[in-house]
CHARMM internal coordinates of N, CA and C (Angstrom, degrees):
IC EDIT
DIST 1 N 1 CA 1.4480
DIST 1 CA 1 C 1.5291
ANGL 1 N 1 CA 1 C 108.96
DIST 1 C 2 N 1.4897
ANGL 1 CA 1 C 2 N 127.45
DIHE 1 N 1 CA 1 C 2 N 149.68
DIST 2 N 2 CA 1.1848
ANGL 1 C 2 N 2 CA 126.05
DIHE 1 CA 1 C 2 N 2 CA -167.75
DIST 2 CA 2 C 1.2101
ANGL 2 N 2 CA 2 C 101.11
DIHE 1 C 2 N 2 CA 2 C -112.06
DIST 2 C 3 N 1.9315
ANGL 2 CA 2 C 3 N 102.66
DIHE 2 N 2 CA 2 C 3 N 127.33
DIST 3 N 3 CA 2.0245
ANGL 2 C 3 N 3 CA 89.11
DIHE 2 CA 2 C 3 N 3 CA -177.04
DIST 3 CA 3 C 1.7372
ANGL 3 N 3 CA 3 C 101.46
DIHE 2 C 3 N 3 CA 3 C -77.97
DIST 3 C 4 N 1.4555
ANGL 3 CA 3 C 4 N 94.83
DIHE 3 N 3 CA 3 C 4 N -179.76
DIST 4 N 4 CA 1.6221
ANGL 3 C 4 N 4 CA 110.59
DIHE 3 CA 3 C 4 N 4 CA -177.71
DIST 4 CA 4 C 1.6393
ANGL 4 N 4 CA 4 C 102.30
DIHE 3 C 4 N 4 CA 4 C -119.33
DIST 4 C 5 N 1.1890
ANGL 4 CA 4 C 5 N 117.56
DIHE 4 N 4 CA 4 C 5 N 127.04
DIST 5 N 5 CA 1.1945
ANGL 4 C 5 N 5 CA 111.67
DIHE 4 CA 4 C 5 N 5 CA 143.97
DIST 5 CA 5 C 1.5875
ANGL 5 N 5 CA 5 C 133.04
DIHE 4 C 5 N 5 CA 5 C -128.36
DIST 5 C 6 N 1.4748
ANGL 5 CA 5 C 6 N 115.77
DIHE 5 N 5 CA 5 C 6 N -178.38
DIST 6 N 6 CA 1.2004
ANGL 5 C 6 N 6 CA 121.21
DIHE 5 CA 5 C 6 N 6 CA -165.92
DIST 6 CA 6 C 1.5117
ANGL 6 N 6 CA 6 C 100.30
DIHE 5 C 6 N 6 CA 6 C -112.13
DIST 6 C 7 N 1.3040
ANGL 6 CA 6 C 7 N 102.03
DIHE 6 N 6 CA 6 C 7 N 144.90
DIST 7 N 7 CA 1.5893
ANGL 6 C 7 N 7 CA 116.36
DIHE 6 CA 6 C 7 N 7 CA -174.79
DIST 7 CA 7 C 1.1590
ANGL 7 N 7 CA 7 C 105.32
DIHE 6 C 7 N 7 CA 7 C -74.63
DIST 7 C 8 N 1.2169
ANGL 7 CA 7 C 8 N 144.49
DIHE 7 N 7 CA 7 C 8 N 154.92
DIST 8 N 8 CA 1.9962
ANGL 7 C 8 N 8 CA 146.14
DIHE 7 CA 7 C 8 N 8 CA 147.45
DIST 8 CA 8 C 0.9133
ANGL 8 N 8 CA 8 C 83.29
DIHE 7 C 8 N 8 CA 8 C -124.58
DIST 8 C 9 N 1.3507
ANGL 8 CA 8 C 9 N 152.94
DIHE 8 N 8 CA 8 C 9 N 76.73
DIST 9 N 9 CA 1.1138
ANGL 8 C 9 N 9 CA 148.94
DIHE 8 CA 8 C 9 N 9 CA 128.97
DIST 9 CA 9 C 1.6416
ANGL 9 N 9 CA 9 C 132.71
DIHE 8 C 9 N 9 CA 9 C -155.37
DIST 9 C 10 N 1.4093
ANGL 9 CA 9 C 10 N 143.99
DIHE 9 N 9 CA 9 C 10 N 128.50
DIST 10 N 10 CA 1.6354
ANGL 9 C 10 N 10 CA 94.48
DIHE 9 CA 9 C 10 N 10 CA 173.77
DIST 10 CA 10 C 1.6160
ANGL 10 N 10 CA 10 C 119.43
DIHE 9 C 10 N 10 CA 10 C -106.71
DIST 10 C 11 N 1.4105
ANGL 10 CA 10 C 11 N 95.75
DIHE 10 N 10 CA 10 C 11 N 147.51
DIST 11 N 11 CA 1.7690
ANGL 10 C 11 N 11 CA 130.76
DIHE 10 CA 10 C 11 N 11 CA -176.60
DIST 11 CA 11 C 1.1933
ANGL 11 N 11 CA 11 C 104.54
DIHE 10 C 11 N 11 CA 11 C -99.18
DIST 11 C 12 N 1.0692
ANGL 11 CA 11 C 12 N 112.06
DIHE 11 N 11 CA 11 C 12 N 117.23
DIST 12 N 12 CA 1.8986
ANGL 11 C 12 N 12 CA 137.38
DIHE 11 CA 11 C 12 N 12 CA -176.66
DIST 12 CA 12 C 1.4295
ANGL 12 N 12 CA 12 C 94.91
DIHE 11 C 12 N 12 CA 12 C 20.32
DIST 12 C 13 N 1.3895
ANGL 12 CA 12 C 13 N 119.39
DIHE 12 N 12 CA 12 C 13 N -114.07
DIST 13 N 13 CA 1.7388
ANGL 12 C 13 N 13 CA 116.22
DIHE 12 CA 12 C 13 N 13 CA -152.64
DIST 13 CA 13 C 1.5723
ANGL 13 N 13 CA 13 C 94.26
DIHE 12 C 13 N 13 CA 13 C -96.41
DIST 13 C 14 N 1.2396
ANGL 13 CA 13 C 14 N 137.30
DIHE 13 N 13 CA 13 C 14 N 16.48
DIST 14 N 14 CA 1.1630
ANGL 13 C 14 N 14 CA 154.95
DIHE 13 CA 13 C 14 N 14 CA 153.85
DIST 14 CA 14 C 1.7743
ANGL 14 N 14 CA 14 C 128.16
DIHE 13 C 14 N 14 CA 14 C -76.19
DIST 14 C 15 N 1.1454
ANGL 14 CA 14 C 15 N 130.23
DIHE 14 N 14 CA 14 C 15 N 86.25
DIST 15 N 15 CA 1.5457
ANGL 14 C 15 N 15 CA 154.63
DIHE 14 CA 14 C 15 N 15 CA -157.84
DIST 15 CA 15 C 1.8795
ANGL 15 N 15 CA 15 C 100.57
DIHE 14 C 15 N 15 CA 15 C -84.09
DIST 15 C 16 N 1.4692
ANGL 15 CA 15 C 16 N 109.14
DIHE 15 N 15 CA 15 C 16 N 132.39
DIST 16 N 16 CA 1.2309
ANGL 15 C 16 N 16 CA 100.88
DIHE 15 CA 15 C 16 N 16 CA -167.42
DIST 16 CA 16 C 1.6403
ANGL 16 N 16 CA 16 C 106.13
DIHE 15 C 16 N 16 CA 16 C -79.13
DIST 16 C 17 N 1.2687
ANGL 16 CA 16 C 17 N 124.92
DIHE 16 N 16 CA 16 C 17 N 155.83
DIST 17 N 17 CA 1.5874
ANGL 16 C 17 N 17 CA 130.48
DIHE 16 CA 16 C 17 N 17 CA -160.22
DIST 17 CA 17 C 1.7071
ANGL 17 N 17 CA 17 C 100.78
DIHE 16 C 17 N 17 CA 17 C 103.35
DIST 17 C 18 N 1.1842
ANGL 17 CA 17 C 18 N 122.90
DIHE 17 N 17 CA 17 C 18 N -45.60
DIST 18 N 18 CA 1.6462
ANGL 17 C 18 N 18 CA 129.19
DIHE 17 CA 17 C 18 N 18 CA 170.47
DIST 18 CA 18 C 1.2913
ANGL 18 N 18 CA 18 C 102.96
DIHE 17 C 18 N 18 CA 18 C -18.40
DIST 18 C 19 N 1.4149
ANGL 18 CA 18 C 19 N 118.26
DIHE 18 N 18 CA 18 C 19 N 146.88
DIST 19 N 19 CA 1.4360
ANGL 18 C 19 N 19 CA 126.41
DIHE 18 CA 18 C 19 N 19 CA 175.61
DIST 19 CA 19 C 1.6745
ANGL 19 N 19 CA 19 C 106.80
DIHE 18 C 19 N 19 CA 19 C -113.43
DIST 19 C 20 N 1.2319
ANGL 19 CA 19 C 20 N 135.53
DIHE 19 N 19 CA 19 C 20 N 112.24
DIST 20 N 20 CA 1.7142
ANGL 19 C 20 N 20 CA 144.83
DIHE 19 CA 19 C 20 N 20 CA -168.17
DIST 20 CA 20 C 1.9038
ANGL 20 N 20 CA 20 C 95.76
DIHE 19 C 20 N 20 CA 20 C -116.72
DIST 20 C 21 N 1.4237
ANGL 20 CA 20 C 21 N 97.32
DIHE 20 N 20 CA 20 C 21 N 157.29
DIST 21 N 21 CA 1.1682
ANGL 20 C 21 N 21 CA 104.19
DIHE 20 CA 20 C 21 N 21 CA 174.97
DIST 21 CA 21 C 1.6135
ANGL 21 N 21 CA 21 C 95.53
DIHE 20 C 21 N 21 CA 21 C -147.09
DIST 21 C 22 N 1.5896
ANGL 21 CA 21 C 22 N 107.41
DIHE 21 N 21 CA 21 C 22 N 167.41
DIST 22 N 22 CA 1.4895
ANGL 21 C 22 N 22 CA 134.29
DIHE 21 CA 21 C 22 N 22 CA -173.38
DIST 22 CA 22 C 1.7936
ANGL 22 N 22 CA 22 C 95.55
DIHE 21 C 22 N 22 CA 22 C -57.05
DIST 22 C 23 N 1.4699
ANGL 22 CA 22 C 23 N 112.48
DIHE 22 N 22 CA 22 C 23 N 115.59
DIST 23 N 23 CA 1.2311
ANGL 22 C 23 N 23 CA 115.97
DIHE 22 CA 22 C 23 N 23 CA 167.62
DIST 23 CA 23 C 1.8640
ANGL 23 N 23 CA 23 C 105.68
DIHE 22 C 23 N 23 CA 23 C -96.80
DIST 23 C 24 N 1.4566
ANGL 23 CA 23 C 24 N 79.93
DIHE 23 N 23 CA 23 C 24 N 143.65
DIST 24 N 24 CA 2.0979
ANGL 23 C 24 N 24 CA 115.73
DIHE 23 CA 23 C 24 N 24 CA -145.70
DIST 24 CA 24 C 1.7053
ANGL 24 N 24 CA 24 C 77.95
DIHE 23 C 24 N 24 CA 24 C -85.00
DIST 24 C 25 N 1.0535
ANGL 24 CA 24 C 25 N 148.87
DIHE 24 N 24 CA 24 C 25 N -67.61
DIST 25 N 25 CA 1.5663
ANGL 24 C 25 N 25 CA 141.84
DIHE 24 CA 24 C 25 N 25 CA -157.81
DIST 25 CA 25 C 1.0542
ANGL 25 N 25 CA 25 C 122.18
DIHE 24 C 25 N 25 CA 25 C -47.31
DIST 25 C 26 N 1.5258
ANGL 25 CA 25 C 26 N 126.94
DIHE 25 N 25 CA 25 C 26 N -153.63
DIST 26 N 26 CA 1.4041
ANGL 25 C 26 N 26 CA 144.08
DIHE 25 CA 25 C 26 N 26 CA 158.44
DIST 26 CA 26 C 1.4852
ANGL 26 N 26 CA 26 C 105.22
DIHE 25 C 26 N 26 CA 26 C -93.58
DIST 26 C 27 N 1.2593
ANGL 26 CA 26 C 27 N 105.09
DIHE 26 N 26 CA 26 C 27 N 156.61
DIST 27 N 27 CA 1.6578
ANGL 26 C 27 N 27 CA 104.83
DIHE 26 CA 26 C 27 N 27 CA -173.08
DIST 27 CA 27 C 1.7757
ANGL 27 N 27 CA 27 C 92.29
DIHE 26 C 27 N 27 CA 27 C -124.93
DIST 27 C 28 N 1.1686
ANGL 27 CA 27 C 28 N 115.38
DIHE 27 N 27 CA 27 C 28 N 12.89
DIST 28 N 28 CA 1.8068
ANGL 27 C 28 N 28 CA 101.72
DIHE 27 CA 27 C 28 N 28 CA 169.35
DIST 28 CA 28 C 1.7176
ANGL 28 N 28 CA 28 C 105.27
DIHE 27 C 28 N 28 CA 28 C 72.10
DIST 28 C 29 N 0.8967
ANGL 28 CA 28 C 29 N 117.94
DIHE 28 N 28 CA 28 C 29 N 4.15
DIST 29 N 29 CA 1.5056
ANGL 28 C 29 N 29 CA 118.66
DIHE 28 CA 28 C 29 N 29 CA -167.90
DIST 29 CA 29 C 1.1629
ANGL 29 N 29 CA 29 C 123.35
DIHE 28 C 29 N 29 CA 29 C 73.20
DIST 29 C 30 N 1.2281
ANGL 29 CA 29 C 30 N 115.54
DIHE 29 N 29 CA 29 C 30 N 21.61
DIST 30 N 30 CA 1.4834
ANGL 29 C 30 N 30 CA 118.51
DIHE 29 CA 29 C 30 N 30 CA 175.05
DIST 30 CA 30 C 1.5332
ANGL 30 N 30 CA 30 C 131.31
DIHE 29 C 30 N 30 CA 30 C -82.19
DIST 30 C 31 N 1.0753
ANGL 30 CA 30 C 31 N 121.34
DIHE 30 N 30 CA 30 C 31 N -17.21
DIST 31 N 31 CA 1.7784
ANGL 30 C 31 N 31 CA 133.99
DIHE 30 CA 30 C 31 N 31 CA 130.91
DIST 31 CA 31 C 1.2749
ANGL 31 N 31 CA 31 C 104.40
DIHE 30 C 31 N 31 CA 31 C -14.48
DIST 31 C 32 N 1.2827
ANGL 31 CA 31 C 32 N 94.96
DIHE 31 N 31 CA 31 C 32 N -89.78
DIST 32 N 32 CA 1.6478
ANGL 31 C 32 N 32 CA 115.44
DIHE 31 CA 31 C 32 N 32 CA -156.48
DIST 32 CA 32 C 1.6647
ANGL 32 N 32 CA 32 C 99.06
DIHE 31 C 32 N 32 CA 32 C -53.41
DIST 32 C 33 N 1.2564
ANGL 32 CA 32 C 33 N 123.50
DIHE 32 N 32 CA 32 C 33 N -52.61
DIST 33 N 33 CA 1.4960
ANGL 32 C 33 N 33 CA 131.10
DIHE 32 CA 32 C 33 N 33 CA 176.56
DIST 33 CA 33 C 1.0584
ANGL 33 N 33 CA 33 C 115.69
DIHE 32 C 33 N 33 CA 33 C -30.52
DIST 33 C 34 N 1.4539
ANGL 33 CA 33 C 34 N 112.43
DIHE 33 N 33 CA 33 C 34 N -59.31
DIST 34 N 34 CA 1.6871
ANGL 33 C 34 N 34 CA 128.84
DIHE 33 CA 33 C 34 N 34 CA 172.20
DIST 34 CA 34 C 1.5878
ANGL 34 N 34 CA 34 C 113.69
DIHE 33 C 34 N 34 CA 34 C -64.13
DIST 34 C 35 N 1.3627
ANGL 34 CA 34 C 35 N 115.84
DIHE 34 N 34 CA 34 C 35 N -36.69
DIST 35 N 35 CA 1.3881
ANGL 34 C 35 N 35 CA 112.51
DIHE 34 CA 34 C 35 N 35 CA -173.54
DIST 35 CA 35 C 2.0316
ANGL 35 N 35 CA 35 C 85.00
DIHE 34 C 35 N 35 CA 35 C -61.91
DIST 35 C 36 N 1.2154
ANGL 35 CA 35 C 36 N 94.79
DIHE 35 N 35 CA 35 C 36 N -63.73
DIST 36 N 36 CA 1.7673
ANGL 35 C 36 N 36 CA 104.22
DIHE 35 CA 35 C 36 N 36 CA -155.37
DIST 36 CA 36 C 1.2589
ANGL 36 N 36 CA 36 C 106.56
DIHE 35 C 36 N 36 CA 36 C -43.30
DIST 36 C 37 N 1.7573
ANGL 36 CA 36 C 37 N 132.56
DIHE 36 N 36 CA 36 C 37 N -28.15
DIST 37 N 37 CA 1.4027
ANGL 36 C 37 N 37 CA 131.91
DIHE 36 CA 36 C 37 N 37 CA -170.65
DIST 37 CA 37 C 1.3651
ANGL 37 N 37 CA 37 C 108.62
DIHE 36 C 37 N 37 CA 37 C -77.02
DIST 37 C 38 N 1.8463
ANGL 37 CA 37 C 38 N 110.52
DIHE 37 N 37 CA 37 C 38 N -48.86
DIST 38 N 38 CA 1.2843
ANGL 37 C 38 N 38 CA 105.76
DIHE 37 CA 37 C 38 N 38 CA -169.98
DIST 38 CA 38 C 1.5828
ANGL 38 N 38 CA 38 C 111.45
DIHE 37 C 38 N 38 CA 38 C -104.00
DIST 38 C 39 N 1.2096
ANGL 38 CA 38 C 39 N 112.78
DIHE 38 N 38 CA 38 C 39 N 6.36
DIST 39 N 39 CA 1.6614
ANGL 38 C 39 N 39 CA 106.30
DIHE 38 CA 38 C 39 N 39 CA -170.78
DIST 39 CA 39 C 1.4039
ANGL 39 N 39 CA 39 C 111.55
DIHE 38 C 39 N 39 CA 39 C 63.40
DIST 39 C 40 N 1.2909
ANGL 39 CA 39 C 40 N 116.80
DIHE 39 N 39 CA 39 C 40 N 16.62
DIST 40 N 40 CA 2.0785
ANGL 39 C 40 N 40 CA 110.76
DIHE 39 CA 39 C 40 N 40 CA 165.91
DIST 40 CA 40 C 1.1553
ANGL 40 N 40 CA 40 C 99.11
DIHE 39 C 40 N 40 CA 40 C -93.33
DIST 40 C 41 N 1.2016
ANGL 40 CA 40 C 41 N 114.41
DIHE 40 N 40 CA 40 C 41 N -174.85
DIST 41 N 41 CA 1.5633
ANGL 40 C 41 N 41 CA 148.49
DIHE 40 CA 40 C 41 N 41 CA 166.62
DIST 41 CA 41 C 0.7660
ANGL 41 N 41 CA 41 C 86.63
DIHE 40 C 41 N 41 CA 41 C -112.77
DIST 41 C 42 N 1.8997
ANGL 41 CA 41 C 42 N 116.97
DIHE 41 N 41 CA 41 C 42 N 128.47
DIST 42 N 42 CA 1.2516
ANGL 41 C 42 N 42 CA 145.75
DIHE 41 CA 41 C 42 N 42 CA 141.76
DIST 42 CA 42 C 1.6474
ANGL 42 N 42 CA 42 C 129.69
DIHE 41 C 42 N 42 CA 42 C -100.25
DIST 42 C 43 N 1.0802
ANGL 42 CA 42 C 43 N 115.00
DIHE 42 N 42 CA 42 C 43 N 160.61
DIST 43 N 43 CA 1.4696
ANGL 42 C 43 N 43 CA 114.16
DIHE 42 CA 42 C 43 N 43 CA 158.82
DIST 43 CA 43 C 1.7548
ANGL 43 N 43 CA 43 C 111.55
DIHE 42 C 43 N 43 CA 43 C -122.27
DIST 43 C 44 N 1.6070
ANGL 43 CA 43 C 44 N 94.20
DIHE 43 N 43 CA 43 C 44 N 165.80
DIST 44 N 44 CA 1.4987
ANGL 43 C 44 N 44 CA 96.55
DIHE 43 CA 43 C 44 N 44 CA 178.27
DIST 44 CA 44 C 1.9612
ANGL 44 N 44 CA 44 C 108.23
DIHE 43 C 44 N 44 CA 44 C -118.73
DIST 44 C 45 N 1.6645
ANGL 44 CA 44 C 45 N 105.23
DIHE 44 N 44 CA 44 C 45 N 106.84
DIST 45 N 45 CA 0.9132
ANGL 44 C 45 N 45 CA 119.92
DIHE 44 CA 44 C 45 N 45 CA -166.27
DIST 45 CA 45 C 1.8391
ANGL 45 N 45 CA 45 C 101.28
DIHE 44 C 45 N 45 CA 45 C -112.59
DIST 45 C 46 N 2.0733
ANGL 45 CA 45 C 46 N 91.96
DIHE 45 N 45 CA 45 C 46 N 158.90
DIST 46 N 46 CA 1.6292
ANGL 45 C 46 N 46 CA 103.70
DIHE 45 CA 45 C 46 N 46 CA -172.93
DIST 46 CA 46 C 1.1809
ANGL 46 N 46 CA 46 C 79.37
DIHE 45 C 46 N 46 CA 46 C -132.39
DIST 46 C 47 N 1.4347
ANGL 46 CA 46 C 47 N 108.88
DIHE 46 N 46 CA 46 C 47 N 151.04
DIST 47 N 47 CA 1.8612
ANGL 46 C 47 N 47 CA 139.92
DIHE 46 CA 46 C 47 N 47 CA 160.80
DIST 47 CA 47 C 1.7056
ANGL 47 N 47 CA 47 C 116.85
DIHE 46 C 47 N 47 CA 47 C -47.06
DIST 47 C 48 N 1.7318
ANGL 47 CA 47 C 48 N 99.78
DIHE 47 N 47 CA 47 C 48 N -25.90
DIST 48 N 48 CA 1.5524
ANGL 47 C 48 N 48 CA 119.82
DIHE 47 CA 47 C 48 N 48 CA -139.82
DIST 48 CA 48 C 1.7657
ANGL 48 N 48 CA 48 C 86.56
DIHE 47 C 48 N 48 CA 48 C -100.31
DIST 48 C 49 N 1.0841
ANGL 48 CA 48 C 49 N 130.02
DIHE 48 N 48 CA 48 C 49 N 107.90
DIST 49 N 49 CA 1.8126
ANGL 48 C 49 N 49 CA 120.22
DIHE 48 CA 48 C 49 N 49 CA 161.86
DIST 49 CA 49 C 1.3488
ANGL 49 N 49 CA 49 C 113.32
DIHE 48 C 49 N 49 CA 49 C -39.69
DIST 49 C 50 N 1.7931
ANGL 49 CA 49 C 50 N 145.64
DIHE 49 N 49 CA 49 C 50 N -35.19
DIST 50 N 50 CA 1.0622
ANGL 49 C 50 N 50 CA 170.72
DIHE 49 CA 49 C 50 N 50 CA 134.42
DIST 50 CA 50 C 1.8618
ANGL 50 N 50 CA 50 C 106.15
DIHE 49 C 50 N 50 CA 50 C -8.61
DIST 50 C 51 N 1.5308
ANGL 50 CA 50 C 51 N 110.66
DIHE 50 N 50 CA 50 C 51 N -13.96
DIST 51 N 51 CA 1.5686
ANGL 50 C 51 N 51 CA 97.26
DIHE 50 CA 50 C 51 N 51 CA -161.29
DIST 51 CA 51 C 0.6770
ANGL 51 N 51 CA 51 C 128.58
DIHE 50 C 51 N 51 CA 51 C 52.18
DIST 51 C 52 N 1.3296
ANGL 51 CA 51 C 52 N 122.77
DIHE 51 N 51 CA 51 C 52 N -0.16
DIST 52 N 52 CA 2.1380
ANGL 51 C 52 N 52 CA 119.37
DIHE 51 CA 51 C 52 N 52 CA -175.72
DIST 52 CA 52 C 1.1393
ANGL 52 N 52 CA 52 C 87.87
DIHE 51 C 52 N 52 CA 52 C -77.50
DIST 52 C 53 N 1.4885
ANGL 52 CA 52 C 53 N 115.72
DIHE 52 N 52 CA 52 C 53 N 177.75
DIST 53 N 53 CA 1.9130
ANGL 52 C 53 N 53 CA 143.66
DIHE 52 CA 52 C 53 N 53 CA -161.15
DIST 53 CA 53 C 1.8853
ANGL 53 N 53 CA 53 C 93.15
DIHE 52 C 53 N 53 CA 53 C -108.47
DIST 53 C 54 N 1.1452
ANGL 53 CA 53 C 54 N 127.12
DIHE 53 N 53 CA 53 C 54 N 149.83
DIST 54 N 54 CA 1.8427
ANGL 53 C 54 N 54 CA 100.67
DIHE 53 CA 53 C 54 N 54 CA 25.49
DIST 54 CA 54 C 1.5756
ANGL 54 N 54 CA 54 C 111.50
DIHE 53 C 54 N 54 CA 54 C -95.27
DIST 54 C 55 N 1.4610
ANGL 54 CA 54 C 55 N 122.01
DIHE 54 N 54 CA 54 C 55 N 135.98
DIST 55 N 55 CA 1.3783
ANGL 54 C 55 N 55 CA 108.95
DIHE 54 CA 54 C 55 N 55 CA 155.13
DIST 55 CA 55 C 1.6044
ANGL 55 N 55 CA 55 C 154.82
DIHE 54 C 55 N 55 CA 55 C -81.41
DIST 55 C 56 N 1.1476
ANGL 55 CA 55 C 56 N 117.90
DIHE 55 N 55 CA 55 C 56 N -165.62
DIST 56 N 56 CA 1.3371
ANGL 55 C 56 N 56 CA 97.70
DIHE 55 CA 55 C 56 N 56 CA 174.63
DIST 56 CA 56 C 2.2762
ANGL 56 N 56 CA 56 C 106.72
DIHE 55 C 56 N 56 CA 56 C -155.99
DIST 56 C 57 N 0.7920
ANGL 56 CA 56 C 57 N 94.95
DIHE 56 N 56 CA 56 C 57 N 154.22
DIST 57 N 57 CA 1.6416
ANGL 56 C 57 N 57 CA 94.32
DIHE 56 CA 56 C 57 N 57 CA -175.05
DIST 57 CA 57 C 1.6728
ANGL 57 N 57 CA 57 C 103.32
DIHE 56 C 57 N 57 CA 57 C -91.42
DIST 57 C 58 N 1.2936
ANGL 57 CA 57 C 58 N 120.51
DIHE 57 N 57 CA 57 C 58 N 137.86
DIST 58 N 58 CA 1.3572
ANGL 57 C 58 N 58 CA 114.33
DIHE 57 CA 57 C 58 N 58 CA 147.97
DIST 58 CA 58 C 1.6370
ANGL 58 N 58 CA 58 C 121.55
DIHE 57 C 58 N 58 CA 58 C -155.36
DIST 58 C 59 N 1.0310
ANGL 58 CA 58 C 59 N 106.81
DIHE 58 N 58 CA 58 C 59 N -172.79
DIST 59 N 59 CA 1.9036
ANGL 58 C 59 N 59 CA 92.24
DIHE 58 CA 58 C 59 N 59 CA -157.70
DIST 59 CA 59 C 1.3747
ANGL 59 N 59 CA 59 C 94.87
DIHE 58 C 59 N 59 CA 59 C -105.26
DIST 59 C 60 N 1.2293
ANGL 59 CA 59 C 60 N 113.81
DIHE 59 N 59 CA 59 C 60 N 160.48
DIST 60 N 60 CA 1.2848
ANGL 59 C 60 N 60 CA 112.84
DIHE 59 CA 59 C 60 N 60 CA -140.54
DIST 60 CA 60 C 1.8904
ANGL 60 N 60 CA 60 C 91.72
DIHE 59 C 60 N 60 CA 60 C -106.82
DIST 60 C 61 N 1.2311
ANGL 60 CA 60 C 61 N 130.54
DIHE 60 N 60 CA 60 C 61 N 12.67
DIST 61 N 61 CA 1.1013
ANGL 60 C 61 N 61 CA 135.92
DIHE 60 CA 60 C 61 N 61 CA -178.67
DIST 61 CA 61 C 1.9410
ANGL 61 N 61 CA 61 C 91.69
DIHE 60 C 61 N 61 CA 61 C -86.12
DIST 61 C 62 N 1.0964
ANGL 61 CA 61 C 62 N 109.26
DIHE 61 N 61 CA 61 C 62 N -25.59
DIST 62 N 62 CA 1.8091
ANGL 61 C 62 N 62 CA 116.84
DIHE 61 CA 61 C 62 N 62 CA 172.41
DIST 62 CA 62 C 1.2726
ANGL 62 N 62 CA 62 C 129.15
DIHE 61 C 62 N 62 CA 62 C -88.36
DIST 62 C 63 N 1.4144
ANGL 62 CA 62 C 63 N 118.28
DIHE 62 N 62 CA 62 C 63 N -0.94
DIST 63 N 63 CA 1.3930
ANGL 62 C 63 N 63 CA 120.59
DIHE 62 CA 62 C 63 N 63 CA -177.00
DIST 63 CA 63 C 1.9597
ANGL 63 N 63 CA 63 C 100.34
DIHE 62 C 63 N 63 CA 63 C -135.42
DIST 63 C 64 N 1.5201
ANGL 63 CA 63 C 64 N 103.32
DIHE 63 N 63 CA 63 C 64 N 145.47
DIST 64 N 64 CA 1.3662
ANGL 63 C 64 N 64 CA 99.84
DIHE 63 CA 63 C 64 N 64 CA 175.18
DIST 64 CA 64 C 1.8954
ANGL 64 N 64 CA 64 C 95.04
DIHE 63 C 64 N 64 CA 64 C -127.22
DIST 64 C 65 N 1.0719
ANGL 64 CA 64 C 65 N 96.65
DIHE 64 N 64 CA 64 C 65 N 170.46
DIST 65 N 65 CA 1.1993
ANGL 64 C 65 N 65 CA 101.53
DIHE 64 CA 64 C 65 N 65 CA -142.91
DIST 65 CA 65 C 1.6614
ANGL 65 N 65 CA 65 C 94.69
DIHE 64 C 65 N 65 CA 65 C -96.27
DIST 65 C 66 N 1.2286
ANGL 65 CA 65 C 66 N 145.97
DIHE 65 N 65 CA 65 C 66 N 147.30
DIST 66 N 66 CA 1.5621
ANGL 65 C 66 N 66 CA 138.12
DIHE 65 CA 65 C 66 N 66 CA 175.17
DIST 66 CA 66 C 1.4409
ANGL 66 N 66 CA 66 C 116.29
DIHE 65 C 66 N 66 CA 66 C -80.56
DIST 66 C 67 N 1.1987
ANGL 66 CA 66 C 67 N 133.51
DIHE 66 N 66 CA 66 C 67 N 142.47
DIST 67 N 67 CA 1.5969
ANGL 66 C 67 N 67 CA 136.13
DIHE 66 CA 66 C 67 N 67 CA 172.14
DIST 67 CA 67 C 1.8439
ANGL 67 N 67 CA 67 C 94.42
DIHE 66 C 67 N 67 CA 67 C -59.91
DIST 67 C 68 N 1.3200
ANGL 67 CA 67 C 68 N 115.94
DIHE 67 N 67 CA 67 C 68 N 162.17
DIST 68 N 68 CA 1.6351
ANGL 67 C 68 N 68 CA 114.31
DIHE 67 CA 67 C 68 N 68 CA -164.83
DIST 68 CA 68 C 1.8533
ANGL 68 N 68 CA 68 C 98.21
DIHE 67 C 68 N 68 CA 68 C -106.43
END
COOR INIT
IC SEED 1 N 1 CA 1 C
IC BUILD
């Protein structure tokens, strides 16, 4: 099952209150990229409940997570 979370923040064309869920693909290493630049923990989240792409990374100090 794919969790959902809610944005507190906004992420590119993504407005905080937005609802994102666990994107199902490969993310190219772009997680880790972001972890390594800023020293957060990120996740790699999609718009789509489906997990399909496109995705997007954000740190997880910006997203809370939804009850299931």
């Amino acid at each position: 099952m794919t969790r959902t979370y809610r944005l507190l923040a906004d992420r590119f064309d993504y407005k905080a209150g937005s609802l994102a869920y666990d994107y199902a693909g490969y993310d190219y290493g772009c997680r880790y990229d972001d972890e390594s630049e800023t020293g957060i923990e990120h996740r790699t989240l999609t718009a789509k409940p489906d997990g399909s792409g496109p995705f997007f990374t954000i740190p997880v100090r910006d997203i809370q997570e939804c009850a299931p």
